[in-house]
N, C-alpha and C positions, 0 to 999 in steps of 0.2 A: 619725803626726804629721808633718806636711810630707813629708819626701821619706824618714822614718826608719820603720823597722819595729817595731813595738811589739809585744812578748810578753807578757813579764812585769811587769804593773800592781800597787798597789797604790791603792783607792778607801777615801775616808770620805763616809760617805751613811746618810740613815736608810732605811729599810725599809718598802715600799709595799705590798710583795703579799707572798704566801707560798700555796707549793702545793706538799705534803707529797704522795709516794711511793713506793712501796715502796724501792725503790732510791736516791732521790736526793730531794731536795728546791730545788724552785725558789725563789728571792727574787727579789724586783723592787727595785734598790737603785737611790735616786737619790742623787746626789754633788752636784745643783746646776748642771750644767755643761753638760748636755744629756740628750736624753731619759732618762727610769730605765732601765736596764740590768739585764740577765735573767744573775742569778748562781744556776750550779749547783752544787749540794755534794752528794757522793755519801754516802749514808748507811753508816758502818761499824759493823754488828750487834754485832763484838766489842767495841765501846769502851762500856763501860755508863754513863763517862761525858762519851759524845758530848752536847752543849746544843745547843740551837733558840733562833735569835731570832727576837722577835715583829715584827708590825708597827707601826711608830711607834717601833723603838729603833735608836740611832745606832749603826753598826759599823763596823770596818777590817776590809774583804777585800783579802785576797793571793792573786793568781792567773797565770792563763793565757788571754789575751783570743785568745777566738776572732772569725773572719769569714769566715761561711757564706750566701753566695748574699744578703751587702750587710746581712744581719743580724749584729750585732756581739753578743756574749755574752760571760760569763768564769765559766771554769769555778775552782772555787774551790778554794785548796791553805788554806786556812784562813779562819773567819771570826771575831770576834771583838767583843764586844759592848763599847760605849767607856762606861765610867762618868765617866771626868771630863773635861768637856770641855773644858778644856784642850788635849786630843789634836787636837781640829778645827783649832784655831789652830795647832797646831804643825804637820799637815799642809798646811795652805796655805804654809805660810811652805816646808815642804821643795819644794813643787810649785814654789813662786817657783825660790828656789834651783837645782832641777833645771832649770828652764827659761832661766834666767841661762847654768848650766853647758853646755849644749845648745847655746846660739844667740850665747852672748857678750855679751850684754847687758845692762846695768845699767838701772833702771827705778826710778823718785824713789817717794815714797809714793804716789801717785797712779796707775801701775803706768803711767807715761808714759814711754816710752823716754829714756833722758839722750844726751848727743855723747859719752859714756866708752864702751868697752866692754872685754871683758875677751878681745877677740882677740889679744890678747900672751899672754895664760897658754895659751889655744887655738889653734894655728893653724889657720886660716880659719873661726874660729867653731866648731870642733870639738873634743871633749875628746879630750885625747893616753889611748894605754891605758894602762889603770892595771894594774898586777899585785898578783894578790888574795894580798897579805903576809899575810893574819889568818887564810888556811887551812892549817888539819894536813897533815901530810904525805901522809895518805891520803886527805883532802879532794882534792889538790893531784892526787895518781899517777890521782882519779876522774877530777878536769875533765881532766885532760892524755886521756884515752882519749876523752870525750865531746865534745873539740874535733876530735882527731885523725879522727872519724867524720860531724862536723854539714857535713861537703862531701857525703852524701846529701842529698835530699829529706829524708825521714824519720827522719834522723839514727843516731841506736845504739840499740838494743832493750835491754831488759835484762838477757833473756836473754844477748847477745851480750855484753855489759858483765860480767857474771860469767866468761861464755869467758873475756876477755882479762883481767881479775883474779884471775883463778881460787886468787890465792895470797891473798887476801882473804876474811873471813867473809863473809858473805848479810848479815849483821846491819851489821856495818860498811861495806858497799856505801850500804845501805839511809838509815841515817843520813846518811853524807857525801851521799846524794842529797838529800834531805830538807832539810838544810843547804844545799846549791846552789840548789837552785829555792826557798825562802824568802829566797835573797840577792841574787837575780836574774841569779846566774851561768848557770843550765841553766832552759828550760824545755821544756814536751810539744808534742810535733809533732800526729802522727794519732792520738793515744792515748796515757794513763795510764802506757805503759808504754815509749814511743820518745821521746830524748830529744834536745836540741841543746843546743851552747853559743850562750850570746848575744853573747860574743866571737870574733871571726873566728880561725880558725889563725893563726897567723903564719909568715912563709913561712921556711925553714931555707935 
């Protein structure tokens, strides 16, 4: 989006197409905003109860936008079928909001830019970082390792994430991940399994 990197999205869109396989299952999700968008969800055998949404019902996907050779995609960390729509309205309004916070900008009902704007709370139209207060302490000792490594490409594996936690269960790694890339603090690089932070280190 303009000059910013975007990873981790979340979309409200109903559902156009659907192409079930073995492994993974396609959605065609459109949000209204431009072309429908090719959401992957990978099928997991053990959860008996994994759902399927159909075509023609309204959902909120959470994910990981990929762009592969100009075709843009999102692989899916959750989907979730909206029963009261309510949630539409209220996602427009956070999209508003987030784009305000983004650019600085205040915008009348009519989504017409005003002469306010809110580069006093942001300098240069920029949001100051915010530090994530509302994660556990082993939420916190994750991202601290997952920043300390997103100066690769590829950022930290998981396996390597265990290395360096090693005084950490598998189960509580697993979780506080889980938590991070649902919050948009981490998301996947080349794979399911390498991960980055979406805030920069900061430099010591």
């Amino acid at each position: 989006m303009c000059d910013w990197e975007i990873n981790q999205v979340s979309i409200v869109g109903v559902i156009r197409g659907f192409s079930p396989f073995k492994t993974n299952i396609w959605y065609t999700v459109d949000d209204m905003t431009a072309s429908p968008l090719n959401v992957k969800q990978w099928v997991n055998k053990e959860d008996c109860n994994q759902t399927y949404a159909c075509p023609g019902t309204y959902v909120k996907v959470t994910g990981s936008l990929r762009n592969i050779s100009g075709q843009r995609s999102l692989l899916a960390i959750n989907i979730r079928c909206i029963k009261d729509l309510n949630e539409i309205t209220s996602h427009m309004l956070e999209v508003v909001h987030s784009h305000m916070q983004l650019f600085g900008k205040v915008f009348d009902v009519n989504m017409n830019t005003t002469v306010h704007s809110l580069s006093g709370s942001f300098p240069a139209g920029r949001p100051q970082d915010t530090s994530p207060d509302s994660l556990s302490t082993i939420q916190t000792q994750v991202l601290h390792i997952i920043r300390k490594f997103s100066v690769r490409d590829e950022g930290i594996s998981f396996h390597d994430l265990k290395v360096q936690l090693d005084y950490l269960s598998m189960r509580d790694i697993r979780s506080s991940l889980d938590f991070l890339v649902n919050e948009g603090h981490v998301f996947f690089t080349i794979d399911e399994h390498h991960f980055k932070s979406a805030e920069p280190q900061k430099a010591t």
